[in-house]
N, C-alpha and C positions, 0 to 999 in steps of 0.2 A: 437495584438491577445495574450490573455493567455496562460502559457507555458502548459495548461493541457485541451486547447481545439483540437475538432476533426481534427483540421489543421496540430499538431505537429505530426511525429513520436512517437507513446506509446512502451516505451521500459520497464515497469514496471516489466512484468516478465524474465529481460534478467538479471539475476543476476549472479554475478562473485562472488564468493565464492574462497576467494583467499585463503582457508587450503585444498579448495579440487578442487585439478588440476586432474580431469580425466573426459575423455568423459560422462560417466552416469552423472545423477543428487546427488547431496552434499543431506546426509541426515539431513543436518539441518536447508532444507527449502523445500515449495513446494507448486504450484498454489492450492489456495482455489477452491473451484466447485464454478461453477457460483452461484450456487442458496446462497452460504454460503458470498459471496459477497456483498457488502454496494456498491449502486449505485453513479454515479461523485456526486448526489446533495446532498450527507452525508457530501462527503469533500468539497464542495466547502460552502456549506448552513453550517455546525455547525463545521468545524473546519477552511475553506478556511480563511486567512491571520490573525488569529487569533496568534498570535507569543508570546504572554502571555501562551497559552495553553501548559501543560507539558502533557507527554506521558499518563501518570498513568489517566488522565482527558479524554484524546482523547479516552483512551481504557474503562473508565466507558461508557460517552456517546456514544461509540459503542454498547455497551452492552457485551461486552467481561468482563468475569469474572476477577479478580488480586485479 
């Protein structure tokens, strides 16, 4: 089974921001809205095992601005 099928525990937004040790949320991150969200078949269809692909590439074919 794939480690990013519905099988696995998703811990995707359990992020440890180890500058910012306090209860609240770190302000240097934070869950996107659903709607602003790229569905599993973004990542697994145009960047899944693709290991050539650099960041600067994954975030055009998002369509995120840089």
């Amino acid at each position: 089974t794939p480690p990013w099928s519905d099988t696995h525990e998703n811990m995707w937004d359990q992020v440890n921001d180890f500058k910012w040790l306090k209860a609240d949320h770190s302000p240097n991150w934070s869950v996107l809205a659903q709607d602003r969200r790229h569905m599993n078949s973004f990542w697994t269809d145009v960047v899944g095992g693709k290991t050539e692909l650099q960041v600067i590439e994954i975030l055009k074919r998002s369509g995120i601005a840089v």
